[in-house]
C-alpha positions in Angstrom: 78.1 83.3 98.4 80.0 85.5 100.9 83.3 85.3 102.9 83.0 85.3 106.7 86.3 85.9 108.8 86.9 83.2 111.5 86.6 85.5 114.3 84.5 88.2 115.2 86.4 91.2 113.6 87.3 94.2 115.9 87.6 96.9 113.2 86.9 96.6 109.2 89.7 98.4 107.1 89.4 99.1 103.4 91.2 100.1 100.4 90.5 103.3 98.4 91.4 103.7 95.0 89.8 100.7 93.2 88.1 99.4 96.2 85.7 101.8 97.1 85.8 104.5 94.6 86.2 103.9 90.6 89.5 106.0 90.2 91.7 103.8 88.5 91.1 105.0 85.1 91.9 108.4 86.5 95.5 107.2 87.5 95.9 105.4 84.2 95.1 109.3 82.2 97.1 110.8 85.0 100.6 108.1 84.5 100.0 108.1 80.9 100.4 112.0 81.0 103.4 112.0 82.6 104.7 109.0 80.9 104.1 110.5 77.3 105.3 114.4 78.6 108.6 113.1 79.7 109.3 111.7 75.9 108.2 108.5 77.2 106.0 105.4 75.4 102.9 104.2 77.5 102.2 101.0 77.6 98.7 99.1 79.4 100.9 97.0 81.6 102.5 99.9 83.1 98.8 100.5 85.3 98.6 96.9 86.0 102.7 96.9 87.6 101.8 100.3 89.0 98.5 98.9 90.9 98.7 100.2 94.6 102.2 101.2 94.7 102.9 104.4 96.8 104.1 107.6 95.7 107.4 107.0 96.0 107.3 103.8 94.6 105.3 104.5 91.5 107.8 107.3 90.8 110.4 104.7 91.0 109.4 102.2 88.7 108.5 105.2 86.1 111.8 106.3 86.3 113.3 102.9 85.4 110.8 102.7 82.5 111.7 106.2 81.5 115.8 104.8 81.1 116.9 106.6 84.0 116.6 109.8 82.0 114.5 111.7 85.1 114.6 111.5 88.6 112.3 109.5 90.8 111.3 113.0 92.4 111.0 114.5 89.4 108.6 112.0 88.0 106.7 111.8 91.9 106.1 116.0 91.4 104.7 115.5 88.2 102.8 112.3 89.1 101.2 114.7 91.6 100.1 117.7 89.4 99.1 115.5 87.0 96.3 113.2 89.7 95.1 116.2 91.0 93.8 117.4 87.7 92.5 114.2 87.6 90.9 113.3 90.8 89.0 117.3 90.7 86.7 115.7 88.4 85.5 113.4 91.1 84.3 110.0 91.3 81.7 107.5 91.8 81.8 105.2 94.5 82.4 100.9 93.0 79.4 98.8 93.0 78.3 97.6 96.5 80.9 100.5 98.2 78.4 102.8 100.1 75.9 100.2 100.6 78.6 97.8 102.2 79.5 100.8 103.8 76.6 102.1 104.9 75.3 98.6 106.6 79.0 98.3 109.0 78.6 101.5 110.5 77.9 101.6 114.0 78.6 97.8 114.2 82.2 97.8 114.3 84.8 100.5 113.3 85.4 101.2 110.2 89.1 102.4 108.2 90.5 103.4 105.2 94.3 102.8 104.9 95.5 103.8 101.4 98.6 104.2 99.6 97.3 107.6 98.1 98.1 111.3 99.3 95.6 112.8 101.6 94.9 115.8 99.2 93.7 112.7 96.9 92.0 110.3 99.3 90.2 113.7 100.9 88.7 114.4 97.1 88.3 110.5 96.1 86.0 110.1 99.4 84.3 113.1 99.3 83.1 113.1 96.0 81.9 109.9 96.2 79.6 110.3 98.9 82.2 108.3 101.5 83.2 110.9 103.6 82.3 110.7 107.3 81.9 107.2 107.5 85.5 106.1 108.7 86.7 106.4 112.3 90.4 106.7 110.6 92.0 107.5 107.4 95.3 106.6 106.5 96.9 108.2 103.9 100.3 107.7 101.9 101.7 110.9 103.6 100.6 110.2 106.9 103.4 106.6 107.4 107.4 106.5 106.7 106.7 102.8 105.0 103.7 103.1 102.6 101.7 99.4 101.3 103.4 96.5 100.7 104.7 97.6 104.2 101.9 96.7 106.9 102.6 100.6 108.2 99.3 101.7 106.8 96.8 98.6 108.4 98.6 98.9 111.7 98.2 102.8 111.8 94.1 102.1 110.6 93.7 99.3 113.3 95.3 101.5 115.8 93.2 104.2 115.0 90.3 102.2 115.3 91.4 100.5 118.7 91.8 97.4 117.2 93.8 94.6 117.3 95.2 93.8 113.7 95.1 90.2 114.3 91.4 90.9 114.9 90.2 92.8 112.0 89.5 92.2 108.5 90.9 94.1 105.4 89.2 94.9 101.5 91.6 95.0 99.0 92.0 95.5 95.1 96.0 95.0 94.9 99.0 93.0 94.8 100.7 95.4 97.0 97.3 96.3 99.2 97.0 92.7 100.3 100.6 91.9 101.1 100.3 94.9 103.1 97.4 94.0 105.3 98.5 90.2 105.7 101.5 91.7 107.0 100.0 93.7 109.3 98.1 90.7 110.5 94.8 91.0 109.3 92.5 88.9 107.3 92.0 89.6 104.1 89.5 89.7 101.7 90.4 90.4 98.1 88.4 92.2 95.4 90.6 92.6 92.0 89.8 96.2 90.4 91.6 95.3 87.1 91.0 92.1 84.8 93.9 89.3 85.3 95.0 90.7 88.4 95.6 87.7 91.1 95.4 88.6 94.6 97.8 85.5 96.0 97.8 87.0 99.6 94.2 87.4 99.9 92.6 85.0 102.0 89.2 85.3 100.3 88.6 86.5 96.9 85.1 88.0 95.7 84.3 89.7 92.4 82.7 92.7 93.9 81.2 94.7 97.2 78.2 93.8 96.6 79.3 90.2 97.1 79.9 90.8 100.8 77.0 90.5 103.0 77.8 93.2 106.2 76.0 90.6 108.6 78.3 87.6 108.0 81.4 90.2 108.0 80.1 91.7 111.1 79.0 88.8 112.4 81.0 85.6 111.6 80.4 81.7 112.2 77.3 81.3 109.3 80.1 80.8 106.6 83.8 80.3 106.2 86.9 81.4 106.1 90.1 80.8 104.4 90.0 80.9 100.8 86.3 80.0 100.4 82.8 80.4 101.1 79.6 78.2 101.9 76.0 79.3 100.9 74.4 81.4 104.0 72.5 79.3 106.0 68.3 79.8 105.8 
């Protein structure tokens, strides 16, 4: 079972952080630090609300569970330290990720847009074994409106030479799908944490390796919104 998009796809665009590398544990250590330094109590749901927000964002609903007691700067500089630490470990790519990946190149152009900081998205890819493969990469720092805005997609697409309303997105988040439907594109969700619902997705898989590259590359054997039928012998 695999989705196909409804029209031949222009450009492919794909989340990071969740989607193609396994580095949301990282940002759970990383928020719980900061979360527990500043006198704060950390609580599981806090990852799950904080799922694909941007930097600014993320510092925003910290400070709101911190009581107002620190500034959403504050909090975003020390959110900062804090991932870096954590991303220079490194990390290995989700299941499916390279070899999904791996099969698009050269057939269409491929994207990431993602809500991290390059510094981030730069270590996340290369460590992973993903860096080189994208014709853009679009990064927190590089848009004034970060995901749910659709700044991110339409700078990806753009970068691609790609129509948005022709291209297809991967995504792991609340936020990361809102953003790409925005932008116009069709989406294809892939939850990265248990009991998160991707409403705005207009497909929904359980992993990469769910996605077969020929019927994303090359649509009409399956179908589109919100479904999929067996592949055709």
């Amino acid at each position: 079972m695999s989705p196909a998009p409804p029209y031949p796809p222009e450009a492919v665009v794909f989340d990071l952080d969740g989607l193609l590398v396994d580095s949301e544990d990282a940002w759970a250590r990383a928020t719980r630090q900061v979360v527990e330094d500043l006198g704060g109590v950390w609580e599981d749901a806090l990852h799950t609300l904080l799922l694909g927000s941007g930097p600014a964002e993320a510092a925003r609903l910290l400070a709101a569970h911190l009581g107002g007691r620190h500034a959403p700067a504050d909090i975003a500089a020390s959110m900062r330290g804090a991932a870096a630490a954590a991303f220079a470990r490194g990390f290995e790519p989700r299941p499916g990720a390279v070899e999904l990946v791996k099969a698009l190149h050269g057939q269409l152009p491929l994207a990431v847009a993602t809500n991290s900081e390059r510094a981030l998205a730069d270590r996340a890819l290369s460590s992973s074994g993903l860096a080189g493969w994208f014709a853009t990469v679009v990064c927190a720092d590089d848009v004034v409106a970060p995901k749910p805005a659709p700044d991110p997609y339409t700078m990806a697409c753009a970068g691609c030479g790609a129509r948005p309303e022709r291209s297809v997105a991967l995504e792991d988040s609340p936020a990361g799908t809102r953003s790409a439907k925005a932008a116009g594109l069709w989406v294809i969700g892939c939850p990265s944490l248990p009991g998160v619902t991707l409403p705005a997705a207009d497909v929904v898989v359980a992993s990469l390796t769910a996605v077969d590259p020929d019927l994303l590359a090359q649509p009409g054997r399956g179908v589109g919104s919100r479904g999929s039928r067996d592949r055709p012998t």
